[in-house]
Every structure is written in structure tokens, then in C-alpha cells.
C-alpha positions as CSV (number, residue, x, y, z in Angstrom):
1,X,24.7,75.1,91.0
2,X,26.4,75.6,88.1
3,X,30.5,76.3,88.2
4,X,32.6,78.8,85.5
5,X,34.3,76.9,83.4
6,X,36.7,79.8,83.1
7,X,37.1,80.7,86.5
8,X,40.6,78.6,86.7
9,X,42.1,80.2,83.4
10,X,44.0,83.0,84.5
11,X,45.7,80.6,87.0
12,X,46.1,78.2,84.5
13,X,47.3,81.0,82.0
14,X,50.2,81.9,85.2
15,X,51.0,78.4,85.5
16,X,51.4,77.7,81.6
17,X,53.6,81.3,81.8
18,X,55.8,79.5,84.3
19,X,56.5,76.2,82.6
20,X,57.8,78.0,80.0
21,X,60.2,80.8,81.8
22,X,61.2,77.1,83.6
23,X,61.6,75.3,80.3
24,X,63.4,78.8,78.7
25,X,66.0,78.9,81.5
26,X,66.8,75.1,80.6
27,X,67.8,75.9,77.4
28,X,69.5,78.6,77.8
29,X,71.5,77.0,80.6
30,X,72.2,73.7,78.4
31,X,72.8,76.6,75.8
32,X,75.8,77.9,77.7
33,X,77.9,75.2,77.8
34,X,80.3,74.2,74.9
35,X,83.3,72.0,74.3
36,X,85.8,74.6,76.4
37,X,83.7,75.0,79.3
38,X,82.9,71.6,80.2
39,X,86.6,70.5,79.9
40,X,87.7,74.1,81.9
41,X,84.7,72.5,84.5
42,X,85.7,69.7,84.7
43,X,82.7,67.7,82.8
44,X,85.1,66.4,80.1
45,X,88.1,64.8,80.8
46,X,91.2,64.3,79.0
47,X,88.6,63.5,75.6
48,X,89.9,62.5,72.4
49,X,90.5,65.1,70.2
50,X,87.2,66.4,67.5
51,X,86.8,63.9,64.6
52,X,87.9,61.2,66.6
53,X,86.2,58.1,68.7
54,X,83.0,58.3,70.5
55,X,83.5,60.2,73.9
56,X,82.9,57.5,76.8
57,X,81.7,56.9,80.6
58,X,85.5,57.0,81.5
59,X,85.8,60.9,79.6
60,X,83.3,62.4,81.7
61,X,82.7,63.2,85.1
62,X,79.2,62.3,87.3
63,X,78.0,66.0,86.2
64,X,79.0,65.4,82.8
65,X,77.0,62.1,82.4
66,X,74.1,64.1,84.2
67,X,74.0,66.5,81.3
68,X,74.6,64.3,78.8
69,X,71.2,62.1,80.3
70,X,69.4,65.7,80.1
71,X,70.2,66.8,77.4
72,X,69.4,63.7,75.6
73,X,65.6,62.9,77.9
74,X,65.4,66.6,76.7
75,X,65.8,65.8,72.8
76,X,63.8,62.3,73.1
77,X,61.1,64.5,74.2
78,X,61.1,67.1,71.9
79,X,61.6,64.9,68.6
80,X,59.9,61.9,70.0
81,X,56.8,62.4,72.2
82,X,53.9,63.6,70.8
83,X,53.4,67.5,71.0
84,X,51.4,68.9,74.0
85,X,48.3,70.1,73.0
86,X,48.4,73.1,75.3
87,X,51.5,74.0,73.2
88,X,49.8,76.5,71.5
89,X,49.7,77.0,67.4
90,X,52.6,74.8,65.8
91,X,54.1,74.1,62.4
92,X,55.4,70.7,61.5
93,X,59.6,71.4,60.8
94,X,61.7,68.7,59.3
95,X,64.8,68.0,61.2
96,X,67.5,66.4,58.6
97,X,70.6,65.4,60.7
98,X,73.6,63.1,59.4
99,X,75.5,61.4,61.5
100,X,78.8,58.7,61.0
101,X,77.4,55.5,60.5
102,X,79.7,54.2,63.2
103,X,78.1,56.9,65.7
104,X,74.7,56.6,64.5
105,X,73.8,54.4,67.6
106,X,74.5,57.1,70.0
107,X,70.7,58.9,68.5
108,X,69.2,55.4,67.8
109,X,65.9,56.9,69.6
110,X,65.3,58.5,66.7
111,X,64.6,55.7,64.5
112,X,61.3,55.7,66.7
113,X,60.7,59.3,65.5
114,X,62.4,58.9,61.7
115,X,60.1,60.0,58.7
116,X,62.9,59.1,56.6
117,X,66.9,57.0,56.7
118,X,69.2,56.8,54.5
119,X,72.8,57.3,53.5
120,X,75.6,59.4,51.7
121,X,79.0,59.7,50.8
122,X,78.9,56.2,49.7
123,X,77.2,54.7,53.0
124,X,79.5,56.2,55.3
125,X,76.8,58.8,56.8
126,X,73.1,58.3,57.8
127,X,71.0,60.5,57.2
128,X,68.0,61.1,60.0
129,X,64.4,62.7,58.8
130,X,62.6,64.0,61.7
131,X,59.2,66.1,62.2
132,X,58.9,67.8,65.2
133,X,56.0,70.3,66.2
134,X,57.9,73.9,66.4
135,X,56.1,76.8,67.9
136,X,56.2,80.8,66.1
137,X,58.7,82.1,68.8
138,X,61.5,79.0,67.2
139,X,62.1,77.6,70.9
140,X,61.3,74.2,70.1
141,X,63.8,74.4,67.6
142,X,66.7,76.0,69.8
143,X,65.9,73.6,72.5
144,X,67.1,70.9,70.0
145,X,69.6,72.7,68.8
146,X,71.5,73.1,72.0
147,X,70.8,69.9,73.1
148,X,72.4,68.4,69.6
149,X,75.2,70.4,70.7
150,X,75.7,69.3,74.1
151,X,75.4,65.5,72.8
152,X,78.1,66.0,70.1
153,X,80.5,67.6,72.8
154,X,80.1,64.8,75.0
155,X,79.7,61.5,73.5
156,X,79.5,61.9,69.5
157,X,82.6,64.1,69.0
158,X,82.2,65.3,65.4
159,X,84.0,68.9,64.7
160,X,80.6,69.6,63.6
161,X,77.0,67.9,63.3
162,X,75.1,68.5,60.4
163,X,71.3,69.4,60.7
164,X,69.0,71.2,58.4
165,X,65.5,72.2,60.2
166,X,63.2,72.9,57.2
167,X,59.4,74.6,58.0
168,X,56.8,72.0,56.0
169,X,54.4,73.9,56.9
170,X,52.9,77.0,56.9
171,X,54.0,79.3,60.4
172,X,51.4,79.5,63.0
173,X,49.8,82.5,63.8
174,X,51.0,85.1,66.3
């Protein structure tokens, strides 16, 4: 007797809906946080001030090195794994981010990722290619935005990181 090869889709259509109301309500949750609210809670203590040395171990509570370690699993897997293939229509985006040389090492994984290194303002900066697989509604891209942001509040410590997300390619369809 012959089976439906369709007959699991809609659960699989319910279960793909869910992964991604799960994986929207991590980001907006790792969204929420900035430099204020994790020292107000607690997560940062007593850091040096913006601009200044790498934020370490002995700066953040047990929470804050939890969300430091997910937000950082979170942007190895966005900018380093490959793409699922149930992801749906993607674009290849170039990431472009330029970091201190002396604070490069806290985003060496993406060396493993890097399309392109190099350096400016006479060596002082590297500069990080990336491509990552971005999807038409952008939330690939605001994942690894707020996780950027959550990495530079609690170990790089830069007022501000610099990333340019480019589209090389053409959008996916709707």
C-alpha cells in the first residue's frame, strides 16, 4: 500500500511555524537588553567605562556569561553554519564588521566564515567580510544584529561596533 507523501505537511508546516515564533521570541528577548539594563540587572558589574578594555569573566555575573555564550552560539550559527534548507527563499547579504585589532580575538569564529580580512586606519582595525543567507522578512539579519549588540556590551566594549549588511543578491520572493 502506497503512503501520501504529503500527509505529514501541514504538521510539519505547524511545527516549522513554531521554530520560528520560538526563534522570533529569542531575538527579541536578546533584543531587549542593552548596556543600562544589564548593569541595572545586575549582569554587568562595575565594567570599564565604553572605549575602554575588553569586558571580562570577573565584570559579569553567571547570567551575564550565560548570555554572552548565547548570544555568541547564536551568531556562530547564523554567520557560520551552513543555512537550513527548510529556511525558505534566501539572499546571500555581506556582513562587513570592523573591529580593534586588539579585540578582534573576541569574534575569531569568524575567520572560519570570512569571505574577506583586512585592515584600516593604518592597521589599527580589522575589517571582517561575511555572507550569511538572509531571508525576505530581514530576521536573519536582526538576529545578528542584536546579538553584535549584546557581545559588544558585554565583552568588546566599543561605544559603537561598525557593521554594514549589504544585499549581493537579488531578494527572494514573497
Amino acid at each position: 500500500m502506497a503512503t501520501d507523501p504529503t500527509a505529514g505537511e501541514p504538521a510539519r508546516r505547524a511545527a516549522g511555524r513554531s521554530d520560528r515564533a520560538a526563534g522570533d521570541g529569542r531575538v527579541t528577548r536578546l533584543a531587549s537588553w542593552n548596556r543600562a539594563r544589564l548593569e541595572a540587572e545586575g549582569l554587568l558589574l562595575d565594567p570599564p567605562p565604553r572605549g575602554g578594555p575588553l569586558i571580562g569573566p570577573a565584570h559579569r555575573s553567571p547570567a551575564g556569561e550565560e548570555l554572552l555564550r548565547e548570544a555568541r552560539d547564536l551568531l556562530r550559527a547564523l554567520l557560520c553554519d551552513e543555512p537550513p534548507t527548510a529556511a525558505g527563499p534566501h539572499r546571500v547579504t555581506t556582513l562587513t564588521l570592523t573591529l580593534p585589532r586588539d579585540k578582534a580575538h573576541t569574534l575569531a569564529f569568524l575567520l572560519r566564515a570570512a569571505t574577506g580580512i583586512g585592515t584600516v586606519g593604518g592597521a589599527a582595525h580589522l575589517l571582517f567580510r561575511v555572507e550569511y543567507a538572509e531571508v525576505a522578512d530581514h530576521s536573519v539579519g536582526r538576529a545578528v544584529t542584536a546579538c553584535l549588540r549584546l557581545v559588544n556590551d558585554l565583552e568588546v566594549n566599543e561605544p559603537e561596533l561598525y557593521g554594514r549588511a549589504e544585499n549581493a543578491g537579488e531578494d527572494p520572493p514573497a
